[in-house]
C-alpha positions as CSV (number, residue, x, y, z in Angstrom):
1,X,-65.3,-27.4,-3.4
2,X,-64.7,-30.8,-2.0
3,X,-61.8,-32.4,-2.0
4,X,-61.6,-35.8,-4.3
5,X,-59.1,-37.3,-1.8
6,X,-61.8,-39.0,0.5
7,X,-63.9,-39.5,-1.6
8,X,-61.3,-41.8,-3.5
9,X,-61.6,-44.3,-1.0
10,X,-65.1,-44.9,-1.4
11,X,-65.6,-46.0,-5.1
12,X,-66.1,-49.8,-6.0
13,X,-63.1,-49.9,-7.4
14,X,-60.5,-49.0,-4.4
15,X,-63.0,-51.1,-2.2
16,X,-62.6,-54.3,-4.2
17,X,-59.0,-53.9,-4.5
18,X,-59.1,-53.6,-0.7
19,X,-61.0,-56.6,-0.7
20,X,-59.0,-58.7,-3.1
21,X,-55.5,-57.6,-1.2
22,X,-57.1,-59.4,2.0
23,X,-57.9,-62.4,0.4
24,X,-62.1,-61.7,1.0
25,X,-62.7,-61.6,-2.6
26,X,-60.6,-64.6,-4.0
27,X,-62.6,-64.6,-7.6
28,X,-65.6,-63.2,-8.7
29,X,-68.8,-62.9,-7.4
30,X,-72.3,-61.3,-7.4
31,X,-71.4,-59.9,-3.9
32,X,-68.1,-58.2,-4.2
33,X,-66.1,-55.7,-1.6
34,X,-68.1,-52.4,-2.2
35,X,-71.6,-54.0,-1.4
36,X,-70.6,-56.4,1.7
37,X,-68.7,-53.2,3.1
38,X,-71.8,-50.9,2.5
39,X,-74.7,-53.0,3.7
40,X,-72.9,-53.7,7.3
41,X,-72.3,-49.9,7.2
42,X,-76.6,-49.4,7.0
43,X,-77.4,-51.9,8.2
44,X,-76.4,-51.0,12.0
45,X,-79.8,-49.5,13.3
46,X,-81.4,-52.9,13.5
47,X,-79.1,-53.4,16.9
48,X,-79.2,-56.9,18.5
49,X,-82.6,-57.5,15.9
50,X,-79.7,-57.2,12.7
51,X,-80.4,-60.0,10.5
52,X,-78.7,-61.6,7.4
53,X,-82.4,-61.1,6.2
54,X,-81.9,-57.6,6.7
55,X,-78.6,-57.2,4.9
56,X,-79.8,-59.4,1.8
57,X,-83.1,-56.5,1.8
58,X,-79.9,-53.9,2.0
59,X,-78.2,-55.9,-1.4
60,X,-81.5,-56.2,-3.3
61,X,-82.6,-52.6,-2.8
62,X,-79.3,-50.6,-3.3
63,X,-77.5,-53.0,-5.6
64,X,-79.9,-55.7,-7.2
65,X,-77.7,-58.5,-5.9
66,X,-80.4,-61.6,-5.1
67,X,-78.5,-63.8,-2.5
68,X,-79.4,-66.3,0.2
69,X,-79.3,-66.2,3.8
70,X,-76.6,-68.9,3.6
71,X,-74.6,-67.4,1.3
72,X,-74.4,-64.4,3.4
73,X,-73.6,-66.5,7.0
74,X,-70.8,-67.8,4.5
75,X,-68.8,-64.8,3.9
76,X,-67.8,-63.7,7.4
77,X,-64.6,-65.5,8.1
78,X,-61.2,-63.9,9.5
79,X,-60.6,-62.8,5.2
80,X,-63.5,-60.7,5.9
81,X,-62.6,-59.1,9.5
82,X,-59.0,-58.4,7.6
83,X,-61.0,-56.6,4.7
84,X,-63.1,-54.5,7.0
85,X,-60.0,-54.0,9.5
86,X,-58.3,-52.5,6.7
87,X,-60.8,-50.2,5.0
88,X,-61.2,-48.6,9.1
89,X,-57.8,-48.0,9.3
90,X,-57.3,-46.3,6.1
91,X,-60.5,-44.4,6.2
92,X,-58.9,-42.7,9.7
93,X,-56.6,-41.0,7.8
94,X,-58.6,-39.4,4.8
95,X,-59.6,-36.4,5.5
96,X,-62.6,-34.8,4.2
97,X,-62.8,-30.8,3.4
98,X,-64.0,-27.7,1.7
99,X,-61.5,-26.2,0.1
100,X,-60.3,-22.8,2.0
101,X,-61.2,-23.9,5.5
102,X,-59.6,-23.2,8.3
103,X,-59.0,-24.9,11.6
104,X,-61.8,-24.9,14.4
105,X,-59.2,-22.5,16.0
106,X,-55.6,-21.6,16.2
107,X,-54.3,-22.7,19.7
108,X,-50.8,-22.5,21.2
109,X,-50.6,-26.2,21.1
110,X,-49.9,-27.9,17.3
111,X,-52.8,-30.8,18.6
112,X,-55.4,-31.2,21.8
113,X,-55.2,-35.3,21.8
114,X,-58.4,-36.3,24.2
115,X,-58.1,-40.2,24.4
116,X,-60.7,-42.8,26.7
117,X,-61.7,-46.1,26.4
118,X,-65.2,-47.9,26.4
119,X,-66.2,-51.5,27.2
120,X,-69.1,-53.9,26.6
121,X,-69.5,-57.9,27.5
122,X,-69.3,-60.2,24.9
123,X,-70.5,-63.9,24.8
124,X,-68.5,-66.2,26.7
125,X,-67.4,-68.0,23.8
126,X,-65.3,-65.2,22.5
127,X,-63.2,-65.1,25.7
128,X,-60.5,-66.7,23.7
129,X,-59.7,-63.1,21.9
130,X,-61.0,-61.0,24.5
131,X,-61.1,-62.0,27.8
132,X,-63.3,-60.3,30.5
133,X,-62.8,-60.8,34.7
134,X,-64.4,-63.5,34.8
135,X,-67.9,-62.7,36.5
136,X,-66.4,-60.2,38.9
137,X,-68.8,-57.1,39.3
138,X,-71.3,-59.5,37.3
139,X,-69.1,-58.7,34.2
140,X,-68.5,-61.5,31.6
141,X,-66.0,-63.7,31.3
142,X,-65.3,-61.9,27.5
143,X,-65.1,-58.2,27.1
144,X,-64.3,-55.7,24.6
145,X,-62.3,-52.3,24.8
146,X,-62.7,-49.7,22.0
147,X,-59.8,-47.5,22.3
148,X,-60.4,-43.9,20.6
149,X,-58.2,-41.0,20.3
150,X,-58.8,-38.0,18.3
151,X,-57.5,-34.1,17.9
152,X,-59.5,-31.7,19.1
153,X,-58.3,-29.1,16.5
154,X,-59.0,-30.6,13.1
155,X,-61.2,-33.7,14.3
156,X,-59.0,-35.9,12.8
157,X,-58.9,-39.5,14.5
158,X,-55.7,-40.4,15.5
159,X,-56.3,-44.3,16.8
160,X,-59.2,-46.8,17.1
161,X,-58.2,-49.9,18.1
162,X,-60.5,-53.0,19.7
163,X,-58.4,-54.9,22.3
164,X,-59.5,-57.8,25.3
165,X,-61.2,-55.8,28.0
166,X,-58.5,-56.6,30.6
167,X,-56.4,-54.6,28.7
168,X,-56.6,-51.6,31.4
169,X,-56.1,-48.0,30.6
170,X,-52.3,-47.6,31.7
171,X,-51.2,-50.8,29.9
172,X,-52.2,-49.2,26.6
173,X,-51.1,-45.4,28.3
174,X,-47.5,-46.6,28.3
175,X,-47.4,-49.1,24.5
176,X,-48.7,-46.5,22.3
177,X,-46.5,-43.1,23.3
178,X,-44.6,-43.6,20.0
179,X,-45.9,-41.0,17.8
180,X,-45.8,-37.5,20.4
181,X,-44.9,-34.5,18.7
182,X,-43.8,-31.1,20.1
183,X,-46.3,-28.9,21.6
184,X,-48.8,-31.9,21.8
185,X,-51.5,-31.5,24.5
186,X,-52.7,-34.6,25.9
187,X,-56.0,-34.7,28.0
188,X,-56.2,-38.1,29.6
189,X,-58.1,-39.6,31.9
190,X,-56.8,-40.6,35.3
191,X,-56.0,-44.6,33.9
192,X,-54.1,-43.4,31.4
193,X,-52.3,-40.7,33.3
194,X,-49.1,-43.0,34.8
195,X,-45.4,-41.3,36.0
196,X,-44.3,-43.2,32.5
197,X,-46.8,-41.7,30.0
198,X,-46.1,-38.3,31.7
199,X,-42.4,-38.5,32.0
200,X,-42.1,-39.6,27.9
201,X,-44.7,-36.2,27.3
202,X,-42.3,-34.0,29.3
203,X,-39.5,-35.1,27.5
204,X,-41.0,-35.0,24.0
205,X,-41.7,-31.0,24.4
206,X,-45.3,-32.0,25.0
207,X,-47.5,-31.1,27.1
208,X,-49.7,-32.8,29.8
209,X,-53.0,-32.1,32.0
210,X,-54.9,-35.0,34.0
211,X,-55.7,-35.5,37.7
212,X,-52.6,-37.1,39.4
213,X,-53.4,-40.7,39.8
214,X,-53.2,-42.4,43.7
215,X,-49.4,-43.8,43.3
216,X,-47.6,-40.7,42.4
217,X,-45.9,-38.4,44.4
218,X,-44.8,-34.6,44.2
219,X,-42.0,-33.4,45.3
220,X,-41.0,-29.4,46.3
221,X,-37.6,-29.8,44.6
222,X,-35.0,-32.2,43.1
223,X,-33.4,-33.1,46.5
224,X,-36.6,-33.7,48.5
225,X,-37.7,-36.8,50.1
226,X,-40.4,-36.1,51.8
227,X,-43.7,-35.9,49.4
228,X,-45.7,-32.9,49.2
229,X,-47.8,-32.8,52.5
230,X,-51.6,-32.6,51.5
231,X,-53.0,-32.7,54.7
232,X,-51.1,-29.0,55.5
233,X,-52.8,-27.8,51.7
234,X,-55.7,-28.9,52.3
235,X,-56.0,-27.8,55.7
236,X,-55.1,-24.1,54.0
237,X,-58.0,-23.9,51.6
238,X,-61.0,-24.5,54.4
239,X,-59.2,-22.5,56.8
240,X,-58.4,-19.2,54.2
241,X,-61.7,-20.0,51.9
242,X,-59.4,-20.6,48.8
243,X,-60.7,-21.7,45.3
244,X,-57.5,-23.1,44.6
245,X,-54.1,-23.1,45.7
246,X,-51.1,-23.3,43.3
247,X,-47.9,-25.7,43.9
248,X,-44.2,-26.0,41.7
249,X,-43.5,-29.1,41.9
250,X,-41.5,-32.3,41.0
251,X,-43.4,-35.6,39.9
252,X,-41.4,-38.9,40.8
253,X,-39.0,-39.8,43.3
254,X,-36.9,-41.2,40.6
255,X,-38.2,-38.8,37.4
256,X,-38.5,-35.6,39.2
257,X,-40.6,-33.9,36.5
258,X,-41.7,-30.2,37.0
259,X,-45.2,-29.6,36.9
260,X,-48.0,-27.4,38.4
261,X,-49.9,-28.8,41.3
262,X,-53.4,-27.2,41.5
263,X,-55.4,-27.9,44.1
264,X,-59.1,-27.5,45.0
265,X,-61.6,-28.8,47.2
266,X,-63.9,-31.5,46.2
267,X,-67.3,-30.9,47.4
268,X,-69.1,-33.4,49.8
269,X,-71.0,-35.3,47.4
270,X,-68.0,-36.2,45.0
271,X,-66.0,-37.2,48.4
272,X,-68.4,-39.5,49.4
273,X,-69.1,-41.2,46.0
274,X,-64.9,-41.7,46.5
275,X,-64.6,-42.9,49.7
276,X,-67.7,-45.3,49.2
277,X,-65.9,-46.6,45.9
278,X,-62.7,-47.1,47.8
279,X,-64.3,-48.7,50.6
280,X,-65.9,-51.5,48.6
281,X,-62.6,-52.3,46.8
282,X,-60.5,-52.6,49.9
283,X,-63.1,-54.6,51.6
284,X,-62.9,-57.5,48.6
285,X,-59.0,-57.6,49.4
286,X,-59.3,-57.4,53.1
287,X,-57.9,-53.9,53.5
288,X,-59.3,-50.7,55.4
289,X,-58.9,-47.2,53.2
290,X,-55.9,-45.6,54.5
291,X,-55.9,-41.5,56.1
292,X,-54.0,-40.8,52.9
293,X,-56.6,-41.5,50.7
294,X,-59.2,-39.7,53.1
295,X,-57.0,-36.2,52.4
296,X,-56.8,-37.0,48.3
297,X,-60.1,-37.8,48.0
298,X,-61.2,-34.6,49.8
299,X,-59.2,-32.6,46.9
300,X,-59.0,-32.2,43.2
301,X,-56.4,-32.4,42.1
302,X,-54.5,-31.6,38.9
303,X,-51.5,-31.4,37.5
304,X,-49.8,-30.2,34.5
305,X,-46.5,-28.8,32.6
306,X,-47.9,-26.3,30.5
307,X,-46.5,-23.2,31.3
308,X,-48.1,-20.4,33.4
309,X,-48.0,-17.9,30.8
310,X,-50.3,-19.9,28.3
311,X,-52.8,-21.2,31.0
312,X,-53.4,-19.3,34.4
313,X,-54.1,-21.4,37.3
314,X,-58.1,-21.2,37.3
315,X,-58.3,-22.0,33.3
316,X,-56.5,-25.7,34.0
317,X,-59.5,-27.4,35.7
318,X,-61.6,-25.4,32.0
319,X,-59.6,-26.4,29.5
320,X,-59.2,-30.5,31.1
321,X,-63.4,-30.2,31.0
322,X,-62.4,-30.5,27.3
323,X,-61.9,-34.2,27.7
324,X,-65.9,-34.6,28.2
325,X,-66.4,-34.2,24.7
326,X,-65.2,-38.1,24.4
327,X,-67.4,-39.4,27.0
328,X,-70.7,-37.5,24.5
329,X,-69.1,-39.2,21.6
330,X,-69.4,-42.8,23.5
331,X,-72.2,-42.0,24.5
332,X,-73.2,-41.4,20.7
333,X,-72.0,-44.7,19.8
334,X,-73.9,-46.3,22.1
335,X,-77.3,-44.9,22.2
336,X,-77.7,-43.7,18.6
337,X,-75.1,-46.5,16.7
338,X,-75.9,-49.3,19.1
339,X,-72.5,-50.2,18.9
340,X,-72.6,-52.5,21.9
341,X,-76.3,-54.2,20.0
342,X,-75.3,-57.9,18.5
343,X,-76.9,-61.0,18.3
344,X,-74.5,-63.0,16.5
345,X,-72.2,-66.0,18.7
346,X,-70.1,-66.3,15.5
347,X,-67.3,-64.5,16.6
348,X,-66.3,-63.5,12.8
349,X,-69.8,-62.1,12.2
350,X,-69.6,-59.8,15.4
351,X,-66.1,-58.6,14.2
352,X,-67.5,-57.8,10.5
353,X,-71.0,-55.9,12.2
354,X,-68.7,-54.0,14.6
355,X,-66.4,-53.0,12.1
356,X,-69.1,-51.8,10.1
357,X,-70.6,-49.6,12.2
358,X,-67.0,-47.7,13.3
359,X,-66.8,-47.4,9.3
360,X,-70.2,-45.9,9.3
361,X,-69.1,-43.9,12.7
362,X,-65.6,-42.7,11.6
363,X,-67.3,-41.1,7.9
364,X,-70.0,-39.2,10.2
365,X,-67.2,-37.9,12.3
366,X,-65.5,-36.3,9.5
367,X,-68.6,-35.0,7.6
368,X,-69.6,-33.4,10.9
369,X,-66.1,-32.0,11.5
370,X,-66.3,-30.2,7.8
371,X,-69.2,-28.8,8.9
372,X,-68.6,-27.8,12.2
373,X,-65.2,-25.9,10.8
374,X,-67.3,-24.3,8.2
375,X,-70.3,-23.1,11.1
376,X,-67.4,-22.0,13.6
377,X,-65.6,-20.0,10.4
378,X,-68.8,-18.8,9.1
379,X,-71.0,-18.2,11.9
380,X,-69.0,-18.5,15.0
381,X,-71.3,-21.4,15.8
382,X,-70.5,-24.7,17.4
383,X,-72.7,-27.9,16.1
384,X,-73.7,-30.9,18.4
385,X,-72.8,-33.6,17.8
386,X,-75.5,-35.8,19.8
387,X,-77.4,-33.6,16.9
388,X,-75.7,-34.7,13.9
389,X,-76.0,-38.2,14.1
390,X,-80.0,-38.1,15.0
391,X,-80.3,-36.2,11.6
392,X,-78.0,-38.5,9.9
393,X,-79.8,-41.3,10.9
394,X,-83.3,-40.0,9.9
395,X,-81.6,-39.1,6.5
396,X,-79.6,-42.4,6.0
397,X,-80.7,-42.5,2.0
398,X,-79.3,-39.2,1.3
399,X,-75.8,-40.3,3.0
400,X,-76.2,-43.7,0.9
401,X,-76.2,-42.0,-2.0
402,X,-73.6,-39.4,-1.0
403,X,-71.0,-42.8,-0.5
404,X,-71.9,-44.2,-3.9
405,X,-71.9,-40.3,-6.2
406,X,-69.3,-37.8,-5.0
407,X,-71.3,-35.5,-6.4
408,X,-74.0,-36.5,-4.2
409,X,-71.4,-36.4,-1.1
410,X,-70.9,-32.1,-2.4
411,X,-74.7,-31.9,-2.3
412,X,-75.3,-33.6,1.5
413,X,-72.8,-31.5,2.4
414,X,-73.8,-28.1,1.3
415,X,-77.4,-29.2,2.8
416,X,-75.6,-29.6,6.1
417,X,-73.8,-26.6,5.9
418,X,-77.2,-24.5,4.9
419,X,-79.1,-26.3,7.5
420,X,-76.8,-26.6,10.6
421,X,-77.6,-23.2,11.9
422,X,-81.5,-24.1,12.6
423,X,-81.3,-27.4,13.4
424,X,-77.5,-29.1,14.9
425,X,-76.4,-26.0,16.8
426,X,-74.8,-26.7,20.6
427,X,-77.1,-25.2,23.2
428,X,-76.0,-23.5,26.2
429,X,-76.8,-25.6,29.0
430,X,-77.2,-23.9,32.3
431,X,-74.4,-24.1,34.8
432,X,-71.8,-25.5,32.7
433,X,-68.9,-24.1,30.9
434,X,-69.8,-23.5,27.3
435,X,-67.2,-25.1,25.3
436,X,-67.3,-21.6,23.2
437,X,-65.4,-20.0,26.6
438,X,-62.8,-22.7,26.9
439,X,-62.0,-22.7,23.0
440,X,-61.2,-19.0,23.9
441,X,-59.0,-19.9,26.2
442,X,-57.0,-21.8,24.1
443,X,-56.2,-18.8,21.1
């Protein structure tokens, strides 16, 4: 049986009281909350070809509401961003599931946080609020970061933020380390993986795994000076044909935190897509890439505190392929959602669309997390996501339905659930890690 909790958020009622709280719905009005919020939400497939022409179709069809273009172009203002602002954040915490489930599985870690970041140009008139570089690598002078964090385990989104896209990755790494629990695992990507935001993990009883970024250095123990000598490593795993090679080590001249240095060589192409990267940057500055560099980027390399008895040395590199599953869901957003799609120049009319469509995102995400923890319960089975939301989409009345009935939300669901096997099930591909074998890892 589902749960009433979610689906208390999305009635008319709690919606306009939303809406009233921000000031969007001052008196009243054929258009109130529940309808505005709900035809952004479907209305996101038209991309950059969205109209107010198609959201007054939207009105007319679902609700009966007859209003004008005008009328429409009139109610995005910064009341309306506030209202949609709010009804995102508090739809990331509802949760939404069958009664009697259990977690996707039970790991030594109490949450698996995987956290990135993507970015799209904006017009240049909205550099105001989010600035860009300014034309540099023909990028705009506005850009937009959406940064995402969820836990692996239960699905549950943890943060979803849109800041200006020179807000870089280690900037937001080191402001939002507030809420780390004990026996956290963070999977990060290299920007967000700074001395700072590892050092505050350590010392929360946390635990950390990410490539070590270019500026910091391992040490053999607390009194050492000299940094871990690479060269001498790396020289050891061409010379003795090694898959990997295992270091203790200290992370910080100043923070000295113990970690596990794990070691690998990178092959040829990888080292050459680095070095050509790095070349092009120190050119633009009037620098030549240093020998240092050359060693690093001939390795991977990662590091991590989680101790040896939970993870063996060659499962390290496994379980961090975990943070991939973020890049697919971007690359949902993108493709499927058209997230990045706009055509408006009204800045408060981009904010209200964008919102929209992470409303219409965030719900999806935890439908298809109740069903993938009633597949992996069930069946032992593993859904795509990639899958879920092209079936969504080609069945957007029966989720339209499902937000405005609960009992029509039960229904969709148990459709899903009955249809998930055949159709949304994660295929094997051939020569990667299925994502079955590192979940095994983990309990």
């Amino acid at each position: 049986m589902l749960r009433e909790k979610f689906h208390s958020f999305f009635n008319p009622k709690t919606i306009n009281s939303i809406a009233s709280e921000t000031r969007f719905c001052i008196r009243k009005s054929k258009l109130d909350g529940f309808g505005f919020l709900l035809s952004l939400m479907f209305s996101y497939q038209r991309g950059k070809f969205f109209s107010l022409l198609d959201m007054a179709s939207f009105l007319f069809e679902q609700f009966g509401i007859n209003i004008t273009k005008q009328s429409l172009h009139d109610r995005f203002t910064a009341q309306a961003v506030s209202f949609l602002k709010r009804c995102l954040d508090i739809l990331l915490f509802q949760k939404i599931r069958y009664q009697g489930n259990r977690e996707l599985l039970t790991s030594h870690f109490k949450r698996i946080r995987i956290k990135d970041s993507t970015k799209f140009s904006l017009p240049d008139p909205f550099s105001e609020k989010y600035k860009g570089y300014g034309g540099a690598l023909s990028q705009s002078s506005s850009m937009i970061s959406i940064q995402y964090e969820y836990d692996f385990i239960s699905g549950q989104s943890m943060d979803l933020r849109l800041t200006s896209g020179v807000l870089n990755d280690q900037s937001d790494s080191a402001e939002f380390t507030h809420d780390i629990c004990e026996k956290d695992l963070f999977l990060r990507d290299l920007g967000y993986s700074t001395l700072k935001f590892m050092t505050k993990v350590h010392s929360a009883g946390a635990y950390f795994i990410n490539r070590l970024g270019p500026q910091v250095n391992c040490y053999l123990d607390l009194d050492s000076e000299e940094p871990v000598d690479l060269k001498n490593h790396l020289h050891k795993l061409k010379k003795n044909h090694l898959d990997y090679i295992e270091v203790s080590v200290y992370l910080g001249k100043k923070e000295r935190v113990p970690a596990r240095l794990v070691l690998s060589l990178a092959n040829e192409e990888t080292y050459q897509k680095r070095l050509k990267k790095t070349t092009k940057q120190a050119r633009s500055t009037g620098h030549n890439v240093s020998e240092k560099f050359k060693i690093k980027a001939r390795l991977n390399i990662m590091v991590t505190n989680v101790p040896s008895e939970v993870l063996k040395t060659n499962e390290i590199r496994k379980v961090y392929a975990m943070r991939w599953q973020i890049e697919l869901i971007f690359k949902t957003w993108k493709s499927l959602v058209t997230i990045n799609e706009f055509n408006s120049k009204k800045i408060h009319r981009f904010e209200c669309q964008l919102y929209g469509k992470l409303i219409w995102v965030i719900l999806n995400l935890k439908i298809f997390n109740c069903l993938q923890e009633q597949m992996y319960g069930k069946y032992k089975i593993l859904c795509s996501i990639w899958k879920y939301f092209r079936l969504i989409q080609n069945i957007q009345n029966f989720l339209i339905k499902a937000v405005k009935n609960q009992n029509q939300l039960r229904l969709l669901i148990k459709k899903l659930i009955d249809y998930a096997p055949k159709a949304i099930y994660l295929e094997k591909k051939k020569g990667k890690l299925a994502l079955e074998h590192i979940i095994n890892l983990l309990t």
